[in-house]
GUGUDO-905514 format. One line per 4 residues: number of its first residue (from 1); their letters; for each residue x, y, z of C-alpha. Coordinates in steps of 0.25 Angstrom, whole numbers, plus 2048, in hexadecimal, padded with zeros to 3 digits. Example, Ala and Ser with C-alpha at 12.3 -4.5 7.8 and 13.67 -1.06 7.14 Angstrom:
BEGIN
1 = as = 831,7EE,81F | 837,7FC,81D .
# end
This chain:
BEGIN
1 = xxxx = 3B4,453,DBB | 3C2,457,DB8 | 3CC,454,DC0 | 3D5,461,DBA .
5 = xxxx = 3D5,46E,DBC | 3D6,47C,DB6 | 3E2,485,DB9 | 3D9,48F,DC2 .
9 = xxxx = 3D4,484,DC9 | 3E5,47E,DCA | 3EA,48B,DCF | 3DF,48C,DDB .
13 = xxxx = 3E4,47E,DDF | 3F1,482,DDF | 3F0,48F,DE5 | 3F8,496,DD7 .
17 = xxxx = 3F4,4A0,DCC | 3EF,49A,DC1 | 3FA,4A3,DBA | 406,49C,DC3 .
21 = xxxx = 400,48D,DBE | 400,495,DAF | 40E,498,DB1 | 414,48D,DB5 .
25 = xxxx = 40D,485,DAA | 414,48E,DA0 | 420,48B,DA7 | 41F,47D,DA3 .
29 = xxxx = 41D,477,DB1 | 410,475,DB2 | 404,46F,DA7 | 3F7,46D,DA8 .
33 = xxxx = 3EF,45E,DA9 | 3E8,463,D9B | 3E3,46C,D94 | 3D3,469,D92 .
37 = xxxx = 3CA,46E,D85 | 3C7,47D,D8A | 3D7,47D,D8B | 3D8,47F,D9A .
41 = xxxx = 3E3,478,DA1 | 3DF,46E,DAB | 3E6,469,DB8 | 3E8,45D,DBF .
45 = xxxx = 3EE,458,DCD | 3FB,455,DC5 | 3FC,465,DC2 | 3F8,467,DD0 .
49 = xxxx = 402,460,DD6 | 40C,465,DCB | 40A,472,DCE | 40C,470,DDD .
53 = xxxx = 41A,46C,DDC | 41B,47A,DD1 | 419,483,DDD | 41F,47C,DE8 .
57 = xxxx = 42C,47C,DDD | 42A,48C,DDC | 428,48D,DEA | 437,483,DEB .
61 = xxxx = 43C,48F,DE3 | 43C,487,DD5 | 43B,490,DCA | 42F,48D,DC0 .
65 = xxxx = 438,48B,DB3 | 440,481,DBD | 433,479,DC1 | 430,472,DB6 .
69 = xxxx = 43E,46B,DB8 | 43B,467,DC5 | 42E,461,DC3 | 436,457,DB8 .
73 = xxxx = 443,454,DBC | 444,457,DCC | 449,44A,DD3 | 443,449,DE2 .
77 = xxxx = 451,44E,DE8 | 451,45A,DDF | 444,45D,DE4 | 44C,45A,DF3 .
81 = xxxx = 455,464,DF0 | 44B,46D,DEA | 444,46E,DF7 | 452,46F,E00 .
85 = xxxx = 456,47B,DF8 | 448,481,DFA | 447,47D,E06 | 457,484,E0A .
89 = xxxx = 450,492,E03 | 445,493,E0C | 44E,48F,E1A | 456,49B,E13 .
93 = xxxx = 449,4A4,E11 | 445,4A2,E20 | 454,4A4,E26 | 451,4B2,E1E .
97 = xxxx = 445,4B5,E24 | 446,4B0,E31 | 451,4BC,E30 | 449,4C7,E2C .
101 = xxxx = 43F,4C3,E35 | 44A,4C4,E40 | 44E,4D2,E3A | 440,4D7,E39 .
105 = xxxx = 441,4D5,E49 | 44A,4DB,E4B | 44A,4E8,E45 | 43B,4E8,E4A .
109 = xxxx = 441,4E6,E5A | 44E,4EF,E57 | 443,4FA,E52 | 43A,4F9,E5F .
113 = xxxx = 447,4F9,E68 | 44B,506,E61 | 43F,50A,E63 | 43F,509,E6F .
117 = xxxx = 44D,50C,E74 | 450,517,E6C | 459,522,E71 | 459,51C,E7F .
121 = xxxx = 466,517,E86 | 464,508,E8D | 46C,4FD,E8F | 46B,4F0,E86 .
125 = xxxx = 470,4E3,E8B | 47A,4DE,E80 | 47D,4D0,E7F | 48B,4CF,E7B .
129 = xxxx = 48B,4CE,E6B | 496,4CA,E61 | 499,4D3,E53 | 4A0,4D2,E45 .
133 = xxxx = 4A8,4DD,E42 | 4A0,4E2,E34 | 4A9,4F0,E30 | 4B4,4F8,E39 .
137 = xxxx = 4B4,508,E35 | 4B9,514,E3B | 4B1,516,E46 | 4B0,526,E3F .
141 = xxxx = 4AA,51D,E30 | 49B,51C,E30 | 497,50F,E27 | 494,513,E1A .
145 = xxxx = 490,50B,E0D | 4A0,50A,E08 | 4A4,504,E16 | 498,4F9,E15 .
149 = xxxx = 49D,4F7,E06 | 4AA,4F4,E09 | 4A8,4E9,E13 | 4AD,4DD,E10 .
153 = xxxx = 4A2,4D7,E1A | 494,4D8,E14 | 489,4D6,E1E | 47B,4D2,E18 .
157 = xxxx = 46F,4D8,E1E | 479,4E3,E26 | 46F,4EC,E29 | 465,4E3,E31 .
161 = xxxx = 470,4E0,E3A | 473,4EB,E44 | 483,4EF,E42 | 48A,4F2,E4E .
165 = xxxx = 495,4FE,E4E | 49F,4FB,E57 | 4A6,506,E5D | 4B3,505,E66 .
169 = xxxx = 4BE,50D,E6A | 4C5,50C,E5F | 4C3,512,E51 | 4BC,50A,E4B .
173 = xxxx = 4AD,505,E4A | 4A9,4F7,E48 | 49C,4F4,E41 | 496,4E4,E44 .
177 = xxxx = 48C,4DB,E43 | 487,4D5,E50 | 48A,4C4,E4C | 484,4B6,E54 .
181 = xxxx = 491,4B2,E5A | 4A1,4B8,E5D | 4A5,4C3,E53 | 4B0,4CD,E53 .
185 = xxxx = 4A8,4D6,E5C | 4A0,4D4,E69 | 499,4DC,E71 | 498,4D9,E80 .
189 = xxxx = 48A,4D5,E86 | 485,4E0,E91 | 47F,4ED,E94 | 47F,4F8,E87 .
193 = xxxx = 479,506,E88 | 472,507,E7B | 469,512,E73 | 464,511,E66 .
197 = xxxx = 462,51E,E5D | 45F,522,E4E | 469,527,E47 | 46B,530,E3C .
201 = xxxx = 47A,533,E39 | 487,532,E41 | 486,53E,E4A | 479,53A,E51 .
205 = xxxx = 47E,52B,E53 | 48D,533,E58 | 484,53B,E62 | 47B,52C,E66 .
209 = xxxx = 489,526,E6A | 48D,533,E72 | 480,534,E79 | 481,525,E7C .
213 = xxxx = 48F,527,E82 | 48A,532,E8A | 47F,52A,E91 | 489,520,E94 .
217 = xxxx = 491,528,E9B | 485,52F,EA2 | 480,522,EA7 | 48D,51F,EAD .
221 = xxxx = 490,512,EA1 | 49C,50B,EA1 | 49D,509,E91 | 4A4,4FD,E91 .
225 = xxxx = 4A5,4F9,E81 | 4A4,501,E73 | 498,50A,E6D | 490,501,E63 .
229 = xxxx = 487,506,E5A | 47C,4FD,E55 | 477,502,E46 | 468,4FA,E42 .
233 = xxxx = 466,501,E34 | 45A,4F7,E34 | 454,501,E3C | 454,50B,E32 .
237 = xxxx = 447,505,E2D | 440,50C,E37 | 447,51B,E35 | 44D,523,E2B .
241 = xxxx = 45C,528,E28 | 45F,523,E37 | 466,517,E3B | 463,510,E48 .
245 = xxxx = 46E,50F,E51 | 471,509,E5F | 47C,50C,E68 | 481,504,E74 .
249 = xxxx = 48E,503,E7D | 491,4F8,E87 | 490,4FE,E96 | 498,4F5,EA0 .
253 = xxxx = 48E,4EA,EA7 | 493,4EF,EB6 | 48E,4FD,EB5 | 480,4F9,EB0 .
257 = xxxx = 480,4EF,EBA | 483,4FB,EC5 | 479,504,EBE | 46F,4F9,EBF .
261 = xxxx = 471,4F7,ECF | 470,505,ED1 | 463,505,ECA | 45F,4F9,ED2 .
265 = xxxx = 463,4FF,EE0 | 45C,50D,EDB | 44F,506,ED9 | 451,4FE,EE5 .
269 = xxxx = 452,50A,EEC | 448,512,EE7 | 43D,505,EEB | 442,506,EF8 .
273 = xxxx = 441,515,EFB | 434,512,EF6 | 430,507,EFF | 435,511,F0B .
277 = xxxx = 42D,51E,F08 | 420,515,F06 | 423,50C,F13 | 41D,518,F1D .
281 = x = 411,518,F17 .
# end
């Protein structure tokens, strides 16, 4: 019995094509044990293992026409370094996506909060949070391609971050990028009056600032910082020809807190009047 075998029968050890084994024979890094009498090439554990350390090189990255020098004149370290550099690409390829994973999260949970929050005012606790200055216009400039064009400060991935416009008393708008530690701009930690809208141009996102301004006044709000609008073009995924916005301004924590103790005392109240009507009975 032979102890060799046919190139249909080396391909199904090996888990490959016939036409991949074919092609790297022609390339020169692989050859057959023989060729018998009816002029089919033979295989034997030498190819076998041969042409376990071809695909573990392809899966290294090594190209086929660079194999065959591998296979000759590789030393042990090269192979070392061979491995370090491979093994460097793939931490690479996991950083990137364990970050898309992140980002895939989170424009799914930002969409469900939308959603859910949608042209409702509320209150959002906001820890305090630090920012880099990214452009400064006119706060009458609405950003457009020349402005992005012109900066001198490129930021990769920009629009999977969600930009912060800055709006103070002054003239000018501030657009930043929220960053990990101290940056040129931080917003204080506390209570914020937020609503999110859709937004198709800038009269409709004029009139969301205004009616937001308008609540805080009915609601008695101290404002106690400046307007900052929240832009997540991500979000866009989900619409068409609208851009997702979300507004918010500080409101001083002393008011809340009163609001919050009158609410209490009201409920309190309302309990006990309960109690006293149902106590005759």
């Amino acid at each position: 019995m032979k102890s060799e075998i046919t190139i249909s029968e080396l391909a199904n050890v090996m888990n490959v094509s016939v036409h991949q084994i074919r092609y790297f024979e022609e390339k020169g890094v692989l050859e057959p044990a023989y060729t018998d009498n009816s002029k089919y090439r033979m295989y034997g554990i030498d190819q076998i293992y041969q042409i376990s350390h071809i695909l573990l090189l392809r899966k290294l990255g090594v190209s086929v026409q660079s194999i065959k020098d591998c296979m000759t004149s590789y030393s042990a370290d090269q192979y070392r370094q061979l491995l370090h550099h491979s093994l460097r690409e793939v931490d690479a390829e996991l950083m990137r996506l364990k970050e898309l994973q992140q980002f895939i999260k989170k424009v799914l949970q930002e969409q469900q909060n939308f959603n859910s929050q949608s042209n409702h005012y509320q209150i959002k606790r906001r820890d305090t949070t630090y920012f880099a200055r990214w452009i400064e216009m006119d706060s009458h400039t609405k950003p457009n391609a020349r402005l992005l064009a012109e900066q001198a400060k490129h930021v990769p991935n920009l629009f999977e971050s969600d930009i912060h416009y800055i709006y103070d008393d002054s003239s000018t708008t501030t657009l930043c990028l929220e960053t990990h530690g101290p940056g040129d701009i931080c917003l204080p930690e506390g209570n914020y009056v937020s609503i999110q809208s859709l937004v198709n141009d800038e009269e409709e996102l004029e009139q969301m600032i205004e009616q937001l301004y308008d609540y805080a006044a009915v609601q008695s709000y101290n404002l106690a910082g400046p307007l900052i609008l929240i832009e997540r073009s991500y979000l866009s995924l989900f619409s068409k020809n609208e851009l997702h916005y979300e507004l918010q301004i500080l409101i001083e924590s002393a008011l809340i807190q009163k609001r919050e103790i009158e609410h209490d005392d009201s409920a309190n109240n309302n309990r006990t009047n309960a109690g006293q009507v149902q106590s005759p009975g």
